[in-house]
Chimera marker file (.cmm) of the C-alpha trace (Angstrom):
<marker_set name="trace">
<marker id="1" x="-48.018" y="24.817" z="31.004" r="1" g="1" b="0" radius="0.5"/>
<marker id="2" x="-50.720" y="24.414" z="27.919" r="1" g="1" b="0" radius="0.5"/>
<marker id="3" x="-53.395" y="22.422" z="27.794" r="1" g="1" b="0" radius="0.5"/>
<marker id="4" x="-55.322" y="21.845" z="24.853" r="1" g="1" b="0" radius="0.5"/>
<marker id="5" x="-58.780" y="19.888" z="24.046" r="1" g="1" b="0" radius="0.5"/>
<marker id="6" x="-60.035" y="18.343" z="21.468" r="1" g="1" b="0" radius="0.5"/>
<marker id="7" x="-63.196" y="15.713" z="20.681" r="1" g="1" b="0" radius="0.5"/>
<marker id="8" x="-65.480" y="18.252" z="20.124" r="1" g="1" b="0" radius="0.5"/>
<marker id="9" x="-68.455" y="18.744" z="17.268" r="1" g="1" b="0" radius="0.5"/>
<marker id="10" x="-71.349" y="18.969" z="15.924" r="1" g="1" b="0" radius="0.5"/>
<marker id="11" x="-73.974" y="15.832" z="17.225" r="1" g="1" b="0" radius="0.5"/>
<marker id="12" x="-77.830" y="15.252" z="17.542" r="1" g="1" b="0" radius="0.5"/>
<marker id="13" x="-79.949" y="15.157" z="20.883" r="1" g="1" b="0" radius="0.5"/>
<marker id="14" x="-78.772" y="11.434" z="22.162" r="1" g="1" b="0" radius="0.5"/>
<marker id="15" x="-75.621" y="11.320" z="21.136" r="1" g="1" b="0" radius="0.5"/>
<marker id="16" x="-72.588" y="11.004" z="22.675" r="1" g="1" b="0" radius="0.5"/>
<marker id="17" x="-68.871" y="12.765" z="22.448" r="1" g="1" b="0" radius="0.5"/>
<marker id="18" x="-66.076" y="12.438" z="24.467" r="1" g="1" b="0" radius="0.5"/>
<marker id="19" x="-63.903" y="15.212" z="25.268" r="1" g="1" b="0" radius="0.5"/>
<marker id="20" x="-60.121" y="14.887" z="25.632" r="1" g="1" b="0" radius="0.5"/>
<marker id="21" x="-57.451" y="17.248" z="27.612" r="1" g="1" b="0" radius="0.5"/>
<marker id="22" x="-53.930" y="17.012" z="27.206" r="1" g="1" b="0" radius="0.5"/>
<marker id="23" x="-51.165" y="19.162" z="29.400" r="1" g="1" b="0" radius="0.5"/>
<marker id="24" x="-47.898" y="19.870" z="28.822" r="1" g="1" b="0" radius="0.5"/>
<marker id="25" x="-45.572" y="21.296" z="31.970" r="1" g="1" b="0" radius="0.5"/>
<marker id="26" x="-45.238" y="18.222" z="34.139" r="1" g="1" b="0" radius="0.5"/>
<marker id="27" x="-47.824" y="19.751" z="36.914" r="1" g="1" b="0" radius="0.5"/>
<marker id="28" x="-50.813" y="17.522" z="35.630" r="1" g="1" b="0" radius="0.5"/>
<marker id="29" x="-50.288" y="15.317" z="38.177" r="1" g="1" b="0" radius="0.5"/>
<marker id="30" x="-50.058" y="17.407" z="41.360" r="1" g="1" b="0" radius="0.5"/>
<marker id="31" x="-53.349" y="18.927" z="40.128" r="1" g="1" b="0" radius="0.5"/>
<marker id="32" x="-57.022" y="18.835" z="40.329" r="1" g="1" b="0" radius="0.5"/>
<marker id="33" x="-58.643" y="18.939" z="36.910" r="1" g="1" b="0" radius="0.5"/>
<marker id="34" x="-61.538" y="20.108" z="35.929" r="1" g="1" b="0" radius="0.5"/>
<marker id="35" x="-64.361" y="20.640" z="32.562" r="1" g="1" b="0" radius="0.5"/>
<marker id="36" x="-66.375" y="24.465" z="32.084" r="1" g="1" b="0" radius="0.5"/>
<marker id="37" x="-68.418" y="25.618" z="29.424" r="1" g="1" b="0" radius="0.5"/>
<marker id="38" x="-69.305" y="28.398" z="28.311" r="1" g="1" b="0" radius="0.5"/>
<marker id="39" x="-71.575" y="30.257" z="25.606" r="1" g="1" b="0" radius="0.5"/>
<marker id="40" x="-70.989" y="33.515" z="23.979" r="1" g="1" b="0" radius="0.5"/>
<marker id="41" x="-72.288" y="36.386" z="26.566" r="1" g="1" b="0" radius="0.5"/>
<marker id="42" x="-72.948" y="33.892" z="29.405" r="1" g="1" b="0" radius="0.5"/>
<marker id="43" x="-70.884" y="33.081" z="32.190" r="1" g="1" b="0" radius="0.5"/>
<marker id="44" x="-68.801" y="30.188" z="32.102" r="1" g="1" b="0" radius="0.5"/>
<marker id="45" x="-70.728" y="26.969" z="33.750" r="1" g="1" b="0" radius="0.5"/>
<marker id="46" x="-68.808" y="24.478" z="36.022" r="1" g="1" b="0" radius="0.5"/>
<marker id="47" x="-69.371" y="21.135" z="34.103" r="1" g="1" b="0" radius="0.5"/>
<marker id="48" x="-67.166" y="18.890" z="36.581" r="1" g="1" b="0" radius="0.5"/>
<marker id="49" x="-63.994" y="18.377" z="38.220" r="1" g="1" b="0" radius="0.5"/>
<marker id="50" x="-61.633" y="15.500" z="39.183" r="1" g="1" b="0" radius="0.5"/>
<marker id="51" x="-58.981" y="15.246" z="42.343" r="1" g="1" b="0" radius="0.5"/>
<marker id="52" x="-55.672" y="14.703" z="41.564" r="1" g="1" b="0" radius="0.5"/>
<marker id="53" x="-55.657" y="11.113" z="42.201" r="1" g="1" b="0" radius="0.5"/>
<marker id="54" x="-59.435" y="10.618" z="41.320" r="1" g="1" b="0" radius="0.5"/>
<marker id="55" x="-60.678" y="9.872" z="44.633" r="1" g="1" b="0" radius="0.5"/>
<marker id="56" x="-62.933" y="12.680" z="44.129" r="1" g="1" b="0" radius="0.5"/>
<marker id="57" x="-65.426" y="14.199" z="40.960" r="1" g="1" b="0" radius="0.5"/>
<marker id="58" x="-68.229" y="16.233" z="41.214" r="1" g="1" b="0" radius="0.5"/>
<marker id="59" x="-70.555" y="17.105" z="38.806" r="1" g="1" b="0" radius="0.5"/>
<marker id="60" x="-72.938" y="20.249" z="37.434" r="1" g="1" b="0" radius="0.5"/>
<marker id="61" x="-76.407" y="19.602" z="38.128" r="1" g="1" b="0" radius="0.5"/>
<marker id="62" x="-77.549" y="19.916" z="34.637" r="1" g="1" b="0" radius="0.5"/>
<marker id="63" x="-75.052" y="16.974" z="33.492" r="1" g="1" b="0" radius="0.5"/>
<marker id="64" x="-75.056" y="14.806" z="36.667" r="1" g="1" b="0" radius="0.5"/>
<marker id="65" x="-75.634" y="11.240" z="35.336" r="1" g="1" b="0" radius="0.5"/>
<marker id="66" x="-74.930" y="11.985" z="31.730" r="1" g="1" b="0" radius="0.5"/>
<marker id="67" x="-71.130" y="13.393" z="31.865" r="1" g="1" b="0" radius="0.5"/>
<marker id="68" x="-68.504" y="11.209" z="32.968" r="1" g="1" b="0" radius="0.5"/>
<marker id="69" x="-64.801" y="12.847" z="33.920" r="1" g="1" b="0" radius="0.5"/>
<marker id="70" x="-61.995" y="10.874" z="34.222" r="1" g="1" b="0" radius="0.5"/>
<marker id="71" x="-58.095" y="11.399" z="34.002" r="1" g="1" b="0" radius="0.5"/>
<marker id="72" x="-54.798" y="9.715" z="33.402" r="1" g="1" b="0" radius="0.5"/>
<marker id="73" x="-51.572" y="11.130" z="35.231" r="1" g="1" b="0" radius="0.5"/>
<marker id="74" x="-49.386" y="8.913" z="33.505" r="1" g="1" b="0" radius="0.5"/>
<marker id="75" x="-50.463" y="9.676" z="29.884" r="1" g="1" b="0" radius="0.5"/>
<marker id="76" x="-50.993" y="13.695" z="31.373" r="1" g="1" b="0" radius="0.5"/>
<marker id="77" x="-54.105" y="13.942" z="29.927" r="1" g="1" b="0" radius="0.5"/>
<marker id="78" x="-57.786" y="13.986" z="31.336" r="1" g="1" b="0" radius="0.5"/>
<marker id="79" x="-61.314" y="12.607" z="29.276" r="1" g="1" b="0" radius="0.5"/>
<marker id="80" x="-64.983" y="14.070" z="29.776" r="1" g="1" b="0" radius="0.5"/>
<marker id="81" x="-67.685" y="11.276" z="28.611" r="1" g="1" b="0" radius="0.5"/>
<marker id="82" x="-70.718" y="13.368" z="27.302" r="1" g="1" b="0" radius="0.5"/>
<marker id="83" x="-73.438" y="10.690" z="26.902" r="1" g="1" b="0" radius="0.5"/>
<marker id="84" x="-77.310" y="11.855" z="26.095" r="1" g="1" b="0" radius="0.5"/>
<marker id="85" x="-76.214" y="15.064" z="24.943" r="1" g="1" b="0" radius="0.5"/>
<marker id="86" x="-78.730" y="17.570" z="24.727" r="1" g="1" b="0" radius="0.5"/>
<marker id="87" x="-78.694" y="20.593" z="22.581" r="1" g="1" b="0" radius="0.5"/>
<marker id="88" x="-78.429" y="23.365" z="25.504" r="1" g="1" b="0" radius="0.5"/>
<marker id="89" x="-75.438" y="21.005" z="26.694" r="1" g="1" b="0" radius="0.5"/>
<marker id="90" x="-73.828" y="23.358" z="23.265" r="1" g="1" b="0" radius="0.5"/>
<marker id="91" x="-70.941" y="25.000" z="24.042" r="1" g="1" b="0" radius="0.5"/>
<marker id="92" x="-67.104" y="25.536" z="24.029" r="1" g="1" b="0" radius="0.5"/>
<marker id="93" x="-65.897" y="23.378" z="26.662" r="1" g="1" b="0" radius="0.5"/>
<marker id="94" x="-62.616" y="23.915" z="28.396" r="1" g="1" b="0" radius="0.5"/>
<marker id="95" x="-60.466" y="22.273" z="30.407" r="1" g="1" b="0" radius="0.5"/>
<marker id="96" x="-58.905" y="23.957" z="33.475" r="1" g="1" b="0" radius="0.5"/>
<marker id="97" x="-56.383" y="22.609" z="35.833" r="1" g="1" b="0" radius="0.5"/>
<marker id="98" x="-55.486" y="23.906" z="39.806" r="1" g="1" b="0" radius="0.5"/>
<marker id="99" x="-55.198" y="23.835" z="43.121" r="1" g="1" b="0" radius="0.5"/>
<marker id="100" x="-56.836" y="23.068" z="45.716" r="1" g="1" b="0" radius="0.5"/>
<marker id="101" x="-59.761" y="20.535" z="44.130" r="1" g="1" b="0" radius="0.5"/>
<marker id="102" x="-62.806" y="23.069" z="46.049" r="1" g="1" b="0" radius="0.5"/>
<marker id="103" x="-60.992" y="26.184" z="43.833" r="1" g="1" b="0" radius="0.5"/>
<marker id="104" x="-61.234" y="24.334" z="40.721" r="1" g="1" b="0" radius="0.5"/>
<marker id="105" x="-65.307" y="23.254" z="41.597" r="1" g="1" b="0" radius="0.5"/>
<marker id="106" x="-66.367" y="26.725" z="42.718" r="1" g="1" b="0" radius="0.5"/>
<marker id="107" x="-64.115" y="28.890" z="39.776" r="1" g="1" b="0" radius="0.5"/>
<marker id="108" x="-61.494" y="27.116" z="37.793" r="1" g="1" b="0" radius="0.5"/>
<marker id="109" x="-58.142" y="26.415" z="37.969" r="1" g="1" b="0" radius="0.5"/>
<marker id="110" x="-54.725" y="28.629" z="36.992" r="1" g="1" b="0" radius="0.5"/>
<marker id="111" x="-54.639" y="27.045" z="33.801" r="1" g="1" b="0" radius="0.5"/>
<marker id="112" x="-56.936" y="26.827" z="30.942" r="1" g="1" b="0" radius="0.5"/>
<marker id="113" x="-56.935" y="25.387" z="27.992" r="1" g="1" b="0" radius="0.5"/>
<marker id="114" x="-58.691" y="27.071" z="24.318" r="1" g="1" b="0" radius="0.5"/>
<marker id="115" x="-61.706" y="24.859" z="24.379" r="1" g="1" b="0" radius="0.5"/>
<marker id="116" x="-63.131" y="22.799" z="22.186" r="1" g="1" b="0" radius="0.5"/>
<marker id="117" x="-66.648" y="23.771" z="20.156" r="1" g="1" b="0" radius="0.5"/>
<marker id="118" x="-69.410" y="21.255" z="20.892" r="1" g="1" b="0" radius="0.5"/>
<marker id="119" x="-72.812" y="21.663" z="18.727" r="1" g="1" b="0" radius="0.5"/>
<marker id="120" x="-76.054" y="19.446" z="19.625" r="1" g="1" b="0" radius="0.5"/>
<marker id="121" x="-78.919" y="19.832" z="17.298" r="1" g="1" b="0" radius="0.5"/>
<marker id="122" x="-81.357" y="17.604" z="15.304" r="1" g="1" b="0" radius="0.5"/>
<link id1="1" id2="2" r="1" g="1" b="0" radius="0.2"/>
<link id1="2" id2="3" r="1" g="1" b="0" radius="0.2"/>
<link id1="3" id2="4" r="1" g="1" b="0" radius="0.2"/>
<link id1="4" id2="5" r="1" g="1" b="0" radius="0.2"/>
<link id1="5" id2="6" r="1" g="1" b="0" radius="0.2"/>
<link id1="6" id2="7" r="1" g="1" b="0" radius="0.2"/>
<link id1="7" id2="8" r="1" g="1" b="0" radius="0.2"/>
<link id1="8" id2="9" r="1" g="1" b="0" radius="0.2"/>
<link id1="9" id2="10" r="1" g="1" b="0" radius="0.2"/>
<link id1="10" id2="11" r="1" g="1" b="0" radius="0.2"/>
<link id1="11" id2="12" r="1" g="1" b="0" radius="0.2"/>
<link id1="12" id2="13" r="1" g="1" b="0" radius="0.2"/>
<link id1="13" id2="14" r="1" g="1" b="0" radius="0.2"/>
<link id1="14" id2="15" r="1" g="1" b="0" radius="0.2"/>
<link id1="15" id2="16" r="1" g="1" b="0" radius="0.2"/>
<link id1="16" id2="17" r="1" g="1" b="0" radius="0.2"/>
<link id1="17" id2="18" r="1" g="1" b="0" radius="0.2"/>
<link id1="18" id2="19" r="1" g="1" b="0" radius="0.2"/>
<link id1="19" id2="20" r="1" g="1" b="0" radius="0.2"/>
<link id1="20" id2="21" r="1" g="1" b="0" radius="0.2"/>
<link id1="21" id2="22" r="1" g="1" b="0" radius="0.2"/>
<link id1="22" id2="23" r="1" g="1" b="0" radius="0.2"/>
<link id1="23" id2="24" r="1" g="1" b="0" radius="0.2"/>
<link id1="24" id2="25" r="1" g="1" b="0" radius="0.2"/>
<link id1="25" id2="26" r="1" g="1" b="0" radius="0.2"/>
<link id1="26" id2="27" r="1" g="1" b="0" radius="0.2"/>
<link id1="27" id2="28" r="1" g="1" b="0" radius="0.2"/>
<link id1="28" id2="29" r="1" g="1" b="0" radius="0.2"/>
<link id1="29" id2="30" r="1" g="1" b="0" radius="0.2"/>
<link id1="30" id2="31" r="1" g="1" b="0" radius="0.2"/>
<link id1="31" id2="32" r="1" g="1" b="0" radius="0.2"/>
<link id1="32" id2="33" r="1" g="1" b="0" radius="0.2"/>
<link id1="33" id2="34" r="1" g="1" b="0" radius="0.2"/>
<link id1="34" id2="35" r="1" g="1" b="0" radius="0.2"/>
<link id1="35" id2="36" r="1" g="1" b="0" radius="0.2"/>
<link id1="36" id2="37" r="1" g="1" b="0" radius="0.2"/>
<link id1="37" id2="38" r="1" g="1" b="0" radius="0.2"/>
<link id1="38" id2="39" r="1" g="1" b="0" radius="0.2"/>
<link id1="39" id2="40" r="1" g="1" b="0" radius="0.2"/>
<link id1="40" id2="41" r="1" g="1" b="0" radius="0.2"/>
<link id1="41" id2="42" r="1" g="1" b="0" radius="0.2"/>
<link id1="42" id2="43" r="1" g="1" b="0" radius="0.2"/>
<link id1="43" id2="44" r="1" g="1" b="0" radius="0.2"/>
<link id1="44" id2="45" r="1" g="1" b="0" radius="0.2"/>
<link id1="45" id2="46" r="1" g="1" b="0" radius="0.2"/>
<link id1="46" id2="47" r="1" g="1" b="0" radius="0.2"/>
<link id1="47" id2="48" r="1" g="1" b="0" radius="0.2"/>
<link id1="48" id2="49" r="1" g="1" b="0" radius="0.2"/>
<link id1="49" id2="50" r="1" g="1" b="0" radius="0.2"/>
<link id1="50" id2="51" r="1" g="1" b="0" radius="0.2"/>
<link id1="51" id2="52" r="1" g="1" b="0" radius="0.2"/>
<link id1="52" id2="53" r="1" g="1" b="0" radius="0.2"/>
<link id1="53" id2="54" r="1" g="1" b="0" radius="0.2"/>
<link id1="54" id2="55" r="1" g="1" b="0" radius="0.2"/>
<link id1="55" id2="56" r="1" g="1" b="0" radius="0.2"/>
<link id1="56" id2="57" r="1" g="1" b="0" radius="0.2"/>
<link id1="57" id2="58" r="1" g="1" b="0" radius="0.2"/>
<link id1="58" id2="59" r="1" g="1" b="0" radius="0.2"/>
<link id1="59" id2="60" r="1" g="1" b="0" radius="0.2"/>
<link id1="60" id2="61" r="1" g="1" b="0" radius="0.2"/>
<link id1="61" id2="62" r="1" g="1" b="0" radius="0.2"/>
<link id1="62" id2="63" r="1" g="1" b="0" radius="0.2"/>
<link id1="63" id2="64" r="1" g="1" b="0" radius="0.2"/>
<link id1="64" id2="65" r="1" g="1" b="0" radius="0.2"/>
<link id1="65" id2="66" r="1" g="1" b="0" radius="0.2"/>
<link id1="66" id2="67" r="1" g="1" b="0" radius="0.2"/>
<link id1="67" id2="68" r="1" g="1" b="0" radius="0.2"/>
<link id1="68" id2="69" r="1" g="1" b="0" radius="0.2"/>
<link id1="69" id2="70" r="1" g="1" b="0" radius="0.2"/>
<link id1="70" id2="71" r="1" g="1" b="0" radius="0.2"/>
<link id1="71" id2="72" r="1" g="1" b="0" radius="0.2"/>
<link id1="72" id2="73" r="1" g="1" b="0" radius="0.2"/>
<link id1="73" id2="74" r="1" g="1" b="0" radius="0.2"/>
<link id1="74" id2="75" r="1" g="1" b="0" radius="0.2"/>
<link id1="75" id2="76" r="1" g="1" b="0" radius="0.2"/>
<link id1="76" id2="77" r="1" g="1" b="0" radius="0.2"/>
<link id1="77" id2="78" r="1" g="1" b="0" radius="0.2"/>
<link id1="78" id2="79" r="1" g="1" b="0" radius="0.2"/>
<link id1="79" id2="80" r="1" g="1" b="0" radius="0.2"/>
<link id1="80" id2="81" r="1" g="1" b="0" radius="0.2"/>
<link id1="81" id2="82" r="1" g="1" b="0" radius="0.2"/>
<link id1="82" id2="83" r="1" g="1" b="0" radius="0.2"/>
<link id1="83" id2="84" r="1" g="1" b="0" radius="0.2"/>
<link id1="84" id2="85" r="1" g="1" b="0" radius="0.2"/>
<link id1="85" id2="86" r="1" g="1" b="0" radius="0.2"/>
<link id1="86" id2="87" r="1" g="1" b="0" radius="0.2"/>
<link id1="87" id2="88" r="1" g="1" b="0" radius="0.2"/>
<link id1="88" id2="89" r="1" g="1" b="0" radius="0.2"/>
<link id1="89" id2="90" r="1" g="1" b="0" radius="0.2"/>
<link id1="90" id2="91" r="1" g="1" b="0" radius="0.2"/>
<link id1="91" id2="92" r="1" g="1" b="0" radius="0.2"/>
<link id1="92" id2="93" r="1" g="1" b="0" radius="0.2"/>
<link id1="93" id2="94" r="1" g="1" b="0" radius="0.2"/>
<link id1="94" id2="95" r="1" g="1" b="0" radius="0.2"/>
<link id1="95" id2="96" r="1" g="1" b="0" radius="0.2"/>
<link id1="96" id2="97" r="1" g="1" b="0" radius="0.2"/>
<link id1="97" id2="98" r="1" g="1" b="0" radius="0.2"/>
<link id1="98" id2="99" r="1" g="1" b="0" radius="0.2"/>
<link id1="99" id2="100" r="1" g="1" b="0" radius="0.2"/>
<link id1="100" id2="101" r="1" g="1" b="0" radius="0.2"/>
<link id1="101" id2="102" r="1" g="1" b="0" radius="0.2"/>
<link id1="102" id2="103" r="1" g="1" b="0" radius="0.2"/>
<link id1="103" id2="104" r="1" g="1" b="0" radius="0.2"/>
<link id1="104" id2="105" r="1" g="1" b="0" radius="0.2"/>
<link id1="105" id2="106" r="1" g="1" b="0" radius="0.2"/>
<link id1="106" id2="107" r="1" g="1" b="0" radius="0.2"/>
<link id1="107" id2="108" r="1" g="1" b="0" radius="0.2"/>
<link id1="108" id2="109" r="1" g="1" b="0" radius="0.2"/>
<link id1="109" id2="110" r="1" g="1" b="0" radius="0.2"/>
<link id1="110" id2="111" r="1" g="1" b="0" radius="0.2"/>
<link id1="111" id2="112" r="1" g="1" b="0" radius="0.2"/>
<link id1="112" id2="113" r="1" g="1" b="0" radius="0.2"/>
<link id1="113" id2="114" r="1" g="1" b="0" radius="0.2"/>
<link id1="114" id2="115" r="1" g="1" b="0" radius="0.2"/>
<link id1="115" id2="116" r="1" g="1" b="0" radius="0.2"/>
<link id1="116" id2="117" r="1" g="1" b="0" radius="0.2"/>
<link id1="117" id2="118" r="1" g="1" b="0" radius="0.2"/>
<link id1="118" id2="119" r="1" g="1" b="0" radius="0.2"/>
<link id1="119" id2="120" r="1" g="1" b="0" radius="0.2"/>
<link id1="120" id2="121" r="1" g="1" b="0" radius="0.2"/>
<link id1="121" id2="122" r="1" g="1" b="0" radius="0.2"/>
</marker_set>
């Protein structure tokens, strides 16, 4: 299984990039996927998480109403929407994917992919 991101760079305060996930393996599908990011010497912070059918998403509180996740199991690849970006939303971002959906909110999935480097700044 690999999953690898992309979408990622450098953008001012209000701007918007949108993050892309794609997995190899043929267990995309039968998984819950989810977005972290993470900062060099800080823990890695839940951004947010889809079901495996998107029935279900939830959301960090710091991006709730800015970040948008979304997925397609037939193209095996997953999107986060990053909209009003500020500049402590800076980070590498990575995509995770698991089982069950609560495992991949609280922690992460078994899978990860090598992130992706976002930079906000004016």
């Amino acid at each position: 299984v690999q999953l690898v991101e992309s979408g990622g760079g450098a953008v001012q305060p209000g701007g918007s990039l949108r993050l892309s996930c794609v997995a190899s393996g043929g267990i995309f599908s039968i998984n819950a996927m989810g977005w972290y990011r993470q900062n060099p010497g800080k823990e890695r912070e839940f951004v947010a998480a889809i079901s495996r059918y998107s029935f279900t998403t939830r959301y960090g509180d710091a991006v709730k109403g800015r970040f948008t996740i979304s997925r397609d199991n037939d193209e095996n690849m997953g999107w986060l929407e990053m909209n009003d970006l500020k500049v402590e939303d800076s980070a590498t971002y990575f995509c995770t994917i698991g089982q069950p959906f609560s495992a991949v909110v609280t922690g992460g999935g078994d899978y990860w992919g090598q992130g992706t480097q976002v930079s906000v700044s004016s």
